[in-house]
GUVO-75227 format. One record per atom (N, C-alpha, C): atom name; residue number from 1; x negated, y, z. Coordinates in nm, 2 decimals. Each point is the difference from the previous one (the first is absolute). Example, Ala and Ser with C-alpha at 12.3 -4.5 7.8 and 13.67 -1.06 7.14 Angstrom:
2
   atom     n     east    north       up
      N     1    -1.32    -0.57     0.78
     CA     1     0.09     0.12     0.00
      C     1    -0.09     0.12     0.00
      N     2     0.04     0.11    -0.07
     CA     2    -0.09     0.11     0.00
      C     2     0.08     0.11     0.08
//
This chain:
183
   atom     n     east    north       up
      N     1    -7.97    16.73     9.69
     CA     1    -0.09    -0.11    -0.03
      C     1     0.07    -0.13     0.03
      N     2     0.00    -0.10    -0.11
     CA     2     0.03    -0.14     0.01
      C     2    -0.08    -0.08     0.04
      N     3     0.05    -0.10     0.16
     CA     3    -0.06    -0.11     0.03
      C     3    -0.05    -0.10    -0.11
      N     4    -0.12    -0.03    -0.02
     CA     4    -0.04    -0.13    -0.08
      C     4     0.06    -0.09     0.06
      N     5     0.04    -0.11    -0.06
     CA     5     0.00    -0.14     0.00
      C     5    -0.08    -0.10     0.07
      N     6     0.00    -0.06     0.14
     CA     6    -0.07    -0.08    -0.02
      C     6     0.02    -0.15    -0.04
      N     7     0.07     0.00    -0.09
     CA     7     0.05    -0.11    -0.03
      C     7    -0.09     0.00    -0.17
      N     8    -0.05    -0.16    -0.02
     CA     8    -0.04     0.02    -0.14
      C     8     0.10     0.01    -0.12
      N     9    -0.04     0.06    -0.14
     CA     9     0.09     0.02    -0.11
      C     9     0.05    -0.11     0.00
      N    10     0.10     0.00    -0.11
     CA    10     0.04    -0.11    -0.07
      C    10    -0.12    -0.09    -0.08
      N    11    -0.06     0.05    -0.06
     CA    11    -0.12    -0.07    -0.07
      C    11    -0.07    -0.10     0.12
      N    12    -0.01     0.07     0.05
     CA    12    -0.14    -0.05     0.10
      C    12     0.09    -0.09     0.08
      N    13     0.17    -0.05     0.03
     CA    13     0.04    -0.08     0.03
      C    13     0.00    -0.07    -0.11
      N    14     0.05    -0.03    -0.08
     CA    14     0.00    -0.07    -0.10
      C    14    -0.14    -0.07    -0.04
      N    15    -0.10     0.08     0.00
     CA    15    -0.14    -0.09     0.00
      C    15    -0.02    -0.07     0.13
      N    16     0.05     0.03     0.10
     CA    16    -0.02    -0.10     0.12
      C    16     0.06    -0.13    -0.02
      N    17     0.13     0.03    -0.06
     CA    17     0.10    -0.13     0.00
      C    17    -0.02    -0.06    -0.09
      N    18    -0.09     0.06    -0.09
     CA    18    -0.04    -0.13    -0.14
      C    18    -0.12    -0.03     0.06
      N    19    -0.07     0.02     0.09
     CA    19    -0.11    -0.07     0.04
      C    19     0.04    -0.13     0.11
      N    20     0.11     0.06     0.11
     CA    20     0.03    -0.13     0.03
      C    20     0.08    -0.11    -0.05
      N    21     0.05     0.04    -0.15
     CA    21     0.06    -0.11    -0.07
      C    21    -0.12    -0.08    -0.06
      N    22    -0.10     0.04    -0.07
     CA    22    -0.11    -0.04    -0.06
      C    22    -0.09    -0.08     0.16
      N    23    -0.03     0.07     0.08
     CA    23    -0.08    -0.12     0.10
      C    23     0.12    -0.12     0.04
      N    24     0.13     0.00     0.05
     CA    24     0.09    -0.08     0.00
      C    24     0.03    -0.09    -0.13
      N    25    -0.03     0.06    -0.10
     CA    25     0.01    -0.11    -0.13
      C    25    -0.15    -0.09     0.05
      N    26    -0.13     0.06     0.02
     CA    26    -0.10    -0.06    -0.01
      C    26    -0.02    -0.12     0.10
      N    27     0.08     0.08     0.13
     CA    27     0.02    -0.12     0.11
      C    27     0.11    -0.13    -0.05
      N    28     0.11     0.06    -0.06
     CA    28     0.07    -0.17    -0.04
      C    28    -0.13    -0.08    -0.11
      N    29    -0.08     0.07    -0.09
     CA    29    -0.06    -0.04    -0.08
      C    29    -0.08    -0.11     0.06
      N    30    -0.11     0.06     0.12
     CA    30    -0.04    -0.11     0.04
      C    30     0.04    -0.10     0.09
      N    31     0.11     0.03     0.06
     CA    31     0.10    -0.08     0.07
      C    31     0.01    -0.09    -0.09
      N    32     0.04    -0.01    -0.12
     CA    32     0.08    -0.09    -0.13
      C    32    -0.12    -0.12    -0.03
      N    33    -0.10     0.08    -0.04
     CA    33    -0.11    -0.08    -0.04
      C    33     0.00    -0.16     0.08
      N    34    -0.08     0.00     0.10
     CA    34     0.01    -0.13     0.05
      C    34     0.18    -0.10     0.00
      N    35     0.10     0.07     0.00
     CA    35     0.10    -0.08    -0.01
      C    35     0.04    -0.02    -0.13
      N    36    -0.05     0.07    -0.14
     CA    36     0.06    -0.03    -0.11
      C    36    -0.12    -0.13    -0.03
      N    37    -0.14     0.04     0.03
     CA    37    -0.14    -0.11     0.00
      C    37     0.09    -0.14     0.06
      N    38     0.02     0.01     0.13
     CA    38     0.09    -0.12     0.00
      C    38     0.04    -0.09    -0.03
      N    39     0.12     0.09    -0.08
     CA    39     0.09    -0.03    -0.07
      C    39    -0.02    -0.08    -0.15
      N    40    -0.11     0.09    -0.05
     CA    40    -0.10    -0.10    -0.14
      C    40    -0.04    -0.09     0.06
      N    41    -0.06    -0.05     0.12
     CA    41    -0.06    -0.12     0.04
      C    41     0.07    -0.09     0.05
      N    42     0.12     0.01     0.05
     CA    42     0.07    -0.05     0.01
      C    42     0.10    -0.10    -0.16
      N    43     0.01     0.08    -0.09
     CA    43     0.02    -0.04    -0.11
      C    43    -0.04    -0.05    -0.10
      N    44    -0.15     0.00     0.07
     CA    44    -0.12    -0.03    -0.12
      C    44     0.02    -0.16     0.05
      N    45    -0.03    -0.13    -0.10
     CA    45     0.02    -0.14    -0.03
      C    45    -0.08    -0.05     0.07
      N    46     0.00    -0.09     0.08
     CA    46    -0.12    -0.07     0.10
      C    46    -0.06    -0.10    -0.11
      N    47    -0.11    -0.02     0.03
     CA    47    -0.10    -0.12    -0.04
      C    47     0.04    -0.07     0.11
      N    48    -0.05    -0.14    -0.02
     CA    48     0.03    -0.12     0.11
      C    48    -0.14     0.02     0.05
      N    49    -0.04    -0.06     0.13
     CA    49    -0.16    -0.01     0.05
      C    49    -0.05    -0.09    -0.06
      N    50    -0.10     0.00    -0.01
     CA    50    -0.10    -0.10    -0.03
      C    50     0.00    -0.09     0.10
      N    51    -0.03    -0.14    -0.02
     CA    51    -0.01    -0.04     0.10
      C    51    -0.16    -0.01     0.02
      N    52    -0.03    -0.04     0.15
     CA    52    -0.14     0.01     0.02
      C    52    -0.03    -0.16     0.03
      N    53    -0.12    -0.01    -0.07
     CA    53    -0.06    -0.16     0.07
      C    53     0.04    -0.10    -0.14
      N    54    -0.08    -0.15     0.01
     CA    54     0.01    -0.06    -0.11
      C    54     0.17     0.00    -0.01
      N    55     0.01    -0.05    -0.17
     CA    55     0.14     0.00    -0.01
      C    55     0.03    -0.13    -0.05
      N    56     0.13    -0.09     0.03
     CA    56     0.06    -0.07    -0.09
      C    56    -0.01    -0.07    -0.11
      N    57    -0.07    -0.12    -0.06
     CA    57     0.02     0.00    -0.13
      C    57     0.02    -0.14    -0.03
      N    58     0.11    -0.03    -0.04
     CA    58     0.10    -0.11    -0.05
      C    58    -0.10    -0.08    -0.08
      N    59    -0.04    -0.17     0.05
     CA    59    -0.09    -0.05    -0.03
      C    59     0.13    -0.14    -0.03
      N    60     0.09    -0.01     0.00
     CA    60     0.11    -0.11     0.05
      C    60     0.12    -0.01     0.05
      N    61     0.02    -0.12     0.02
     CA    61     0.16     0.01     0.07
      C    61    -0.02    -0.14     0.09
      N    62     0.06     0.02     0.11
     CA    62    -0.02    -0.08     0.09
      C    62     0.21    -0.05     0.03
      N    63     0.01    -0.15     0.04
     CA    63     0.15    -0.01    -0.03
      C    63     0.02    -0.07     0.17
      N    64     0.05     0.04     0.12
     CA    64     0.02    -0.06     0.11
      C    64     0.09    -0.12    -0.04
      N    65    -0.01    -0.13     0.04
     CA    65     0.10    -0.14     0.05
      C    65     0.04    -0.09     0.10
      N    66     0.16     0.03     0.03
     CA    66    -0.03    -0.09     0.09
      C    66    -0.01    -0.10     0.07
      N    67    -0.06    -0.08     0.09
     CA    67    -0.03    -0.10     0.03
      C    67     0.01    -0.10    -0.04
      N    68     0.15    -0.01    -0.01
     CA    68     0.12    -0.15    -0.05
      C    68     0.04     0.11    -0.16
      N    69    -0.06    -0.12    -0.07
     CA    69     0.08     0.08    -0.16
      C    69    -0.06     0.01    -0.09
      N    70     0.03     0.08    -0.10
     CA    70    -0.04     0.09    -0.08
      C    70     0.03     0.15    -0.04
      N    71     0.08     0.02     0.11
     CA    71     0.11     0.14     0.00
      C    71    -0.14     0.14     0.02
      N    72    -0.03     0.04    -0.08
     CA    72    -0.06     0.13     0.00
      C    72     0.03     0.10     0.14
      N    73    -0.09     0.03     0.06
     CA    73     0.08     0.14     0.12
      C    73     0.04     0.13    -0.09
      N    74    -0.21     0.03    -0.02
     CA    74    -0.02     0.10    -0.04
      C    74    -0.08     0.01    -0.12
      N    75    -0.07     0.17    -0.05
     CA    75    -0.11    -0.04    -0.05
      C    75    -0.02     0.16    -0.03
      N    76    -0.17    -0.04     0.03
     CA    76    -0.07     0.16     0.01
      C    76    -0.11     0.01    -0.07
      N    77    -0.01     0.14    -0.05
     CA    77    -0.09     0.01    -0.07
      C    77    -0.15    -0.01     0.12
      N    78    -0.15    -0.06    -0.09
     CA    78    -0.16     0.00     0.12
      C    78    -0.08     0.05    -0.12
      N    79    -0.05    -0.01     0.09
     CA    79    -0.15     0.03    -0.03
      C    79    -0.07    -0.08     0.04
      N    80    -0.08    -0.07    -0.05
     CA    80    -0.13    -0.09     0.01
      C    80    -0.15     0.05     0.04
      N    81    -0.02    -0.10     0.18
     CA    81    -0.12     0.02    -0.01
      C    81    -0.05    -0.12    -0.04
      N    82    -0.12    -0.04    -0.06
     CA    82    -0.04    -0.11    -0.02
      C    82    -0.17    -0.06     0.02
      N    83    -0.08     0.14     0.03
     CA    83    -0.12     0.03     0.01
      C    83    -0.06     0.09     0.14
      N    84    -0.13    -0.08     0.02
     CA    84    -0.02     0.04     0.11
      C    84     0.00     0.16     0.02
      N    85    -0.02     0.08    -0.07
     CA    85    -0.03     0.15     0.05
      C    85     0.16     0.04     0.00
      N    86     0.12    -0.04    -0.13
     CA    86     0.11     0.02     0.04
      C    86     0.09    -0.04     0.14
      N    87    -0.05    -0.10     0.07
     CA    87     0.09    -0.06     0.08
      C    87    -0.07     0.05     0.12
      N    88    -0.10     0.07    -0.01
     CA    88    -0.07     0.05     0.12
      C    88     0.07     0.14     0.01
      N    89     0.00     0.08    -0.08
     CA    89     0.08     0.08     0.02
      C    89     0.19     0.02     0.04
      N    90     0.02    -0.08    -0.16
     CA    90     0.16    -0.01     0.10
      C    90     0.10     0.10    -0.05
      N    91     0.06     0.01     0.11
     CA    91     0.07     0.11     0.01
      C    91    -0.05     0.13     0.11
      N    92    -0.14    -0.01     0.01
     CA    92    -0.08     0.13     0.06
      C    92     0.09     0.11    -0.13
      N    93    -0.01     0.11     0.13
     CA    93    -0.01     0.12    -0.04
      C    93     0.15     0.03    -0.06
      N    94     0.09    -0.05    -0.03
     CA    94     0.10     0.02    -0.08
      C    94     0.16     0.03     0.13
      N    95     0.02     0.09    -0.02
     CA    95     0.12     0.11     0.03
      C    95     0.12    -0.13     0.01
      N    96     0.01    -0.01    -0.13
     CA    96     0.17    -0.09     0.02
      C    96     0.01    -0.10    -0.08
      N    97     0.11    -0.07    -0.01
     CA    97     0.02    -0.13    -0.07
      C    97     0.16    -0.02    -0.04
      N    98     0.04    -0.01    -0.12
     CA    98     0.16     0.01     0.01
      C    98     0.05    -0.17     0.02
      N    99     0.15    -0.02     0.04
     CA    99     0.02    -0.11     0.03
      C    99    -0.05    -0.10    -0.10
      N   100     0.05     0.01    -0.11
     CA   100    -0.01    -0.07    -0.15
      C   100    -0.18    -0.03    -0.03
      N   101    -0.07     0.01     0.11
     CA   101    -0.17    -0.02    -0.04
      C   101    -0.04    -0.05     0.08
      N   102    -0.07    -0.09     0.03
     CA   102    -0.10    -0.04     0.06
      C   102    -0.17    -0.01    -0.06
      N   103    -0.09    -0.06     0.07
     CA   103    -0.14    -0.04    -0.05
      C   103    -0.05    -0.16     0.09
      N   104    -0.02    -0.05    -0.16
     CA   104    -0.05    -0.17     0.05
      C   104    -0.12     0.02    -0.01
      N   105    -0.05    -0.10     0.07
     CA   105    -0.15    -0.01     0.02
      C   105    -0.01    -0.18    -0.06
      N   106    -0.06    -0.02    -0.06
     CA   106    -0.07    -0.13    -0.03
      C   106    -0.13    -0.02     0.05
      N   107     0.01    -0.07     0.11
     CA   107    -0.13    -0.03     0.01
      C   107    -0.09    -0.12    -0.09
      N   108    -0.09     0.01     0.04
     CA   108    -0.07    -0.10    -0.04
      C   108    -0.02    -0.16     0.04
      N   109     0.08    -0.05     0.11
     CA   109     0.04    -0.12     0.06
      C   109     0.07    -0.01     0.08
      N   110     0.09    -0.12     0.04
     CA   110     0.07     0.02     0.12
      C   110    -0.05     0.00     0.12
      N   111     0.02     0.09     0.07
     CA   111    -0.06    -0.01     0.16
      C   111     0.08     0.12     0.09
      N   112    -0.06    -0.04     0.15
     CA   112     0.10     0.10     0.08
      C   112    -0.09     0.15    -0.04
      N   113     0.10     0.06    -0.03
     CA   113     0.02     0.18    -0.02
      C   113     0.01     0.09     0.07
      N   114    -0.09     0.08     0.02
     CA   114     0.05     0.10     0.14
      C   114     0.02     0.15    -0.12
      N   115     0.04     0.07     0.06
     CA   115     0.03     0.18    -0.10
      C   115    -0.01     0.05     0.12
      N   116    -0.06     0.13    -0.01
     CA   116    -0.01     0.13     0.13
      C   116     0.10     0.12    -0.11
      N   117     0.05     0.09     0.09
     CA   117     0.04     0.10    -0.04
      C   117    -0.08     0.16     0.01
      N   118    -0.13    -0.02     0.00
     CA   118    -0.06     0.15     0.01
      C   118     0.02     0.03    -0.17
      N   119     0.02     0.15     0.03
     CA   119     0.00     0.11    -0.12
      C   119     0.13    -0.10    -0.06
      N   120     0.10     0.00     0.06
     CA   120     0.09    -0.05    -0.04
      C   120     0.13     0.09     0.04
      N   121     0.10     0.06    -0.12
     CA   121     0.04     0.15     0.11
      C   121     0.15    -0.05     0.01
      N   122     0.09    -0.09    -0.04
     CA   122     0.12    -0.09    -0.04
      C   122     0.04    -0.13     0.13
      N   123     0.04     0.02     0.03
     CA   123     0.04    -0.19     0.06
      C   123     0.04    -0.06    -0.12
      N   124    -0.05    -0.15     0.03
     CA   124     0.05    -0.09    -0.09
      C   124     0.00    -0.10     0.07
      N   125     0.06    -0.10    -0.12
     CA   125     0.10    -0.18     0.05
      C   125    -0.15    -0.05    -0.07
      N   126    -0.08    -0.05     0.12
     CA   126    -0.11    -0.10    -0.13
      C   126     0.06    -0.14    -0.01
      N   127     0.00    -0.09    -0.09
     CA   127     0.05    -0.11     0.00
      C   127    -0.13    -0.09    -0.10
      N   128    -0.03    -0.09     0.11
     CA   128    -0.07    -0.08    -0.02
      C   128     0.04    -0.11    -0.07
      N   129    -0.05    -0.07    -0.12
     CA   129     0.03    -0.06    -0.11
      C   129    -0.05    -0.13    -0.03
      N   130     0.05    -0.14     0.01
     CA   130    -0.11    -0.12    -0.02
      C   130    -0.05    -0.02    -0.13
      N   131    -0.04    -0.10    -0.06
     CA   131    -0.06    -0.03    -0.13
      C   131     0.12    -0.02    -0.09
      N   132     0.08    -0.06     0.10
     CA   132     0.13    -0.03    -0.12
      C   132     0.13     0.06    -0.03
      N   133    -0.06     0.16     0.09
     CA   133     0.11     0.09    -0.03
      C   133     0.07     0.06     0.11
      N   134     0.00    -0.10     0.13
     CA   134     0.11     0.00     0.08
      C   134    -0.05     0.13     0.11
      N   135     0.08     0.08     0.03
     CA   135    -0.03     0.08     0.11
      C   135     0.00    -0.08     0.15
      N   136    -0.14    -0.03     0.06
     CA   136     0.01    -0.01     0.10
      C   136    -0.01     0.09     0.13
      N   137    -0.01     0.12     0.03
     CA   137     0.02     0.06     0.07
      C   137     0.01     0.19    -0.07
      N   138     0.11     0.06     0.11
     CA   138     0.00     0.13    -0.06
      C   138    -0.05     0.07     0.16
      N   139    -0.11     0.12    -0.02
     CA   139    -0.04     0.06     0.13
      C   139     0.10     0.18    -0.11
      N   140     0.11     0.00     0.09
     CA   140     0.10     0.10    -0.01
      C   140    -0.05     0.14     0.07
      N   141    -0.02     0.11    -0.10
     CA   141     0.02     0.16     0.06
      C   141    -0.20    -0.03     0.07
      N   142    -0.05    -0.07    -0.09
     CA   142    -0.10     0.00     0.05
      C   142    -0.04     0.17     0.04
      N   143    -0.12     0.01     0.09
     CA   143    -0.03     0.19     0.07
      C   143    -0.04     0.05    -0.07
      N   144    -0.01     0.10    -0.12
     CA   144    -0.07     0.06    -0.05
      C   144    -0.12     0.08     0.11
      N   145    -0.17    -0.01    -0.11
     CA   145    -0.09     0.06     0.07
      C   145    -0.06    -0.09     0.14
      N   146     0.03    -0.13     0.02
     CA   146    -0.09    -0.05     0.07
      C   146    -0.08    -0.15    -0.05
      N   147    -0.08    -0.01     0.13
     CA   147    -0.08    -0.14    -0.04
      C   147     0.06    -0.09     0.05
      N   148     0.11    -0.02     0.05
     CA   148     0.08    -0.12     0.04
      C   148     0.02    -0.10    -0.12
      N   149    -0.07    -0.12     0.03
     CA   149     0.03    -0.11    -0.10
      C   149     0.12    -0.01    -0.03
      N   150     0.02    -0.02    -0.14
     CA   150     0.11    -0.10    -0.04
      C   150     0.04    -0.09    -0.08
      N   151     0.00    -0.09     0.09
     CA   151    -0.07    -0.14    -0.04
      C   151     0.11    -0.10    -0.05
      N   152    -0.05    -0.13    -0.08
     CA   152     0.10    -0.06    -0.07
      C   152    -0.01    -0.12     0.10
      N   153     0.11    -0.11    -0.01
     CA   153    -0.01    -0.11     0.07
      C   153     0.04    -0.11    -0.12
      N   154    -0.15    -0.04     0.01
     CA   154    -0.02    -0.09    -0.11
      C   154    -0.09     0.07    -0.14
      N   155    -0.04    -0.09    -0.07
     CA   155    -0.08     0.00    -0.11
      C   155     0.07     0.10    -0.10
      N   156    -0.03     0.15    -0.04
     CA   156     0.05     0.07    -0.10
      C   156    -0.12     0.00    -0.12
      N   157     0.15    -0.01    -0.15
     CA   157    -0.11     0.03    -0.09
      C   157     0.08     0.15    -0.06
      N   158     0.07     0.03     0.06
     CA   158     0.12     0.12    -0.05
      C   158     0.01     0.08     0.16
      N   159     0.01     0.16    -0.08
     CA   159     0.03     0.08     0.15
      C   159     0.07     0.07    -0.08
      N   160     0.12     0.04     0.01
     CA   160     0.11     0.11    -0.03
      C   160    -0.01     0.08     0.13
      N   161    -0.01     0.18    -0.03
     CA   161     0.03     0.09     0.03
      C   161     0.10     0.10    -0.05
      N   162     0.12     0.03     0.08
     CA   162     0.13     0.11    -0.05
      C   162    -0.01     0.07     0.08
      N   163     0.12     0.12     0.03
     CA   163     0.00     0.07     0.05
      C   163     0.06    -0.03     0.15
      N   164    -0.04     0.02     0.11
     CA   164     0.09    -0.06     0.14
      C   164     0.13     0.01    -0.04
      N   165     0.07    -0.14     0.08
     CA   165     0.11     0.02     0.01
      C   165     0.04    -0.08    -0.09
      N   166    -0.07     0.01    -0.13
     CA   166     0.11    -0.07    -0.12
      C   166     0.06    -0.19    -0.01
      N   167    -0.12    -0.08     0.08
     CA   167     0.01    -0.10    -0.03
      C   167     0.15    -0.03     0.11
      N   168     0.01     0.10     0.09
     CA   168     0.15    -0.07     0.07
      C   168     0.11     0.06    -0.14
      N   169    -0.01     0.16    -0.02
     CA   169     0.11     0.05    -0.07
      C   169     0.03    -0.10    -0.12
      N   170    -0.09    -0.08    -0.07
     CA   170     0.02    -0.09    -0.15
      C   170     0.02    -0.16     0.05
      N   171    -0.01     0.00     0.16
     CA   171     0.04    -0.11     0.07
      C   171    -0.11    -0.13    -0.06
      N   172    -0.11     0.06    -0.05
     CA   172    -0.12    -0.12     0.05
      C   172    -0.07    -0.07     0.11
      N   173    -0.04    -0.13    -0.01
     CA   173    -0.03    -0.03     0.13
      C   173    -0.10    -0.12    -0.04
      N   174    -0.11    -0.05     0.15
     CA   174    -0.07    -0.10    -0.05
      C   174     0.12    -0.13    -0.08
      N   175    -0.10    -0.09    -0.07
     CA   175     0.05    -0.08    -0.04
      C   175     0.04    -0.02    -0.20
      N   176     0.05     0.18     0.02
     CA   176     0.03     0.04    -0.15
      C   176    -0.12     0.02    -0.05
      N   177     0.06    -0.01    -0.17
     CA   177    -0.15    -0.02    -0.05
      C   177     0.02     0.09    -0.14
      N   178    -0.15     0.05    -0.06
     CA   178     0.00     0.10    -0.11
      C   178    -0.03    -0.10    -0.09
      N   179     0.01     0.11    -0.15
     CA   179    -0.03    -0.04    -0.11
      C   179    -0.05     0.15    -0.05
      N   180    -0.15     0.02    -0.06
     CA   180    -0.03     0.10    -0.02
      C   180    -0.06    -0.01    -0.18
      N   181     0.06     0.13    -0.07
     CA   181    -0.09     0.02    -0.16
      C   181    -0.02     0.09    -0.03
      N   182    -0.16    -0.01    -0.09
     CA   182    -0.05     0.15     0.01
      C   182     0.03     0.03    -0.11
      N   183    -0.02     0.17    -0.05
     CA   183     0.04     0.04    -0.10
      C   183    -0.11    -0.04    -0.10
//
């Protein structure tokens, strides 16, 4: 009498070892998934963001001068406020401002001017404006988001707002004076 085997046939190895080839394919399979997904998202074209909050819209061109002259500094594109519910708002609510923009306010007479920064999310250079053009005072990197005055010295019939910072970097100062045209 012959000892049986306890070892399995060849068949029944062979079916063992194609099954751990087949669960080992299945495991790279889902291994793959998330890094080839990736990989398409990675490749796939971005959209730019939207920006959030009012936007931008080119009402003009404003030309900085200065003092002694007629030698041009600068000149940026504004926006006009000219009306009470416009100039009450402002630059509320709005994210950013590029250097090349600001927003004028025309009031309605000359007189001293105060501006608050609530819902204001930016620093800015306010520069306070007389009847005849001339900047008389600039309140620089004003705080965004508070009620701290900022006030003009002397009678404004003009308030320019840019982005902080810019009236040193384009080297404006009291004294210089605008020329502004709308579209």
């Amino acid at each position: 009498m012959t000892a049986k085997s306890n070892l399995p046939n060849r068949a029944e190895r062979r079916k063992a070892q194609q099954r751990k080839q087949r669960n080992l394919i299945l495991l790279m399979a889902i291994l793959a998934l998330p890094v080839v997904g990736g990989l398409i998202y990675m490749s796939m074209p971005k959209s730019t963001p939207k920006a959030s909050g009012p936007q931008f819209t080119k009402q003009g061109t404003l030309t900085f001068y200065a003092e002694q002259g007629d030698q041009a500094i600068s000149t940026i594109d504004i926006e006009i406020k000219a009306d009470d519910m416009g100039r009450a708002e402002g630059m509320m609510w709005r994210k950013s401002m590029e250097d090349n923009q600001g927003m004028l306010f025309i009031m309605e007479r000359a007189e001293p001017q105060s501006f608050w920064m609530r819902n204001t999310y930016v620093p800015l250079d306010i520069m306070f404006i007389s009847e005849e053009q001339r900047i008389l005072n600039i309140r620089k990197n004003a705080q965004p988001q508070t009620l701290s005055p900022q006030t003009s010295q002397g009678d404004a019939k003009y308030v320019l707002e840019v982005i902080g910072g810019l009236s040193d970097k384009l080297g404006v100062k009291p004294g210089d004076r605008i020329e502004f045209e709308r579209q």
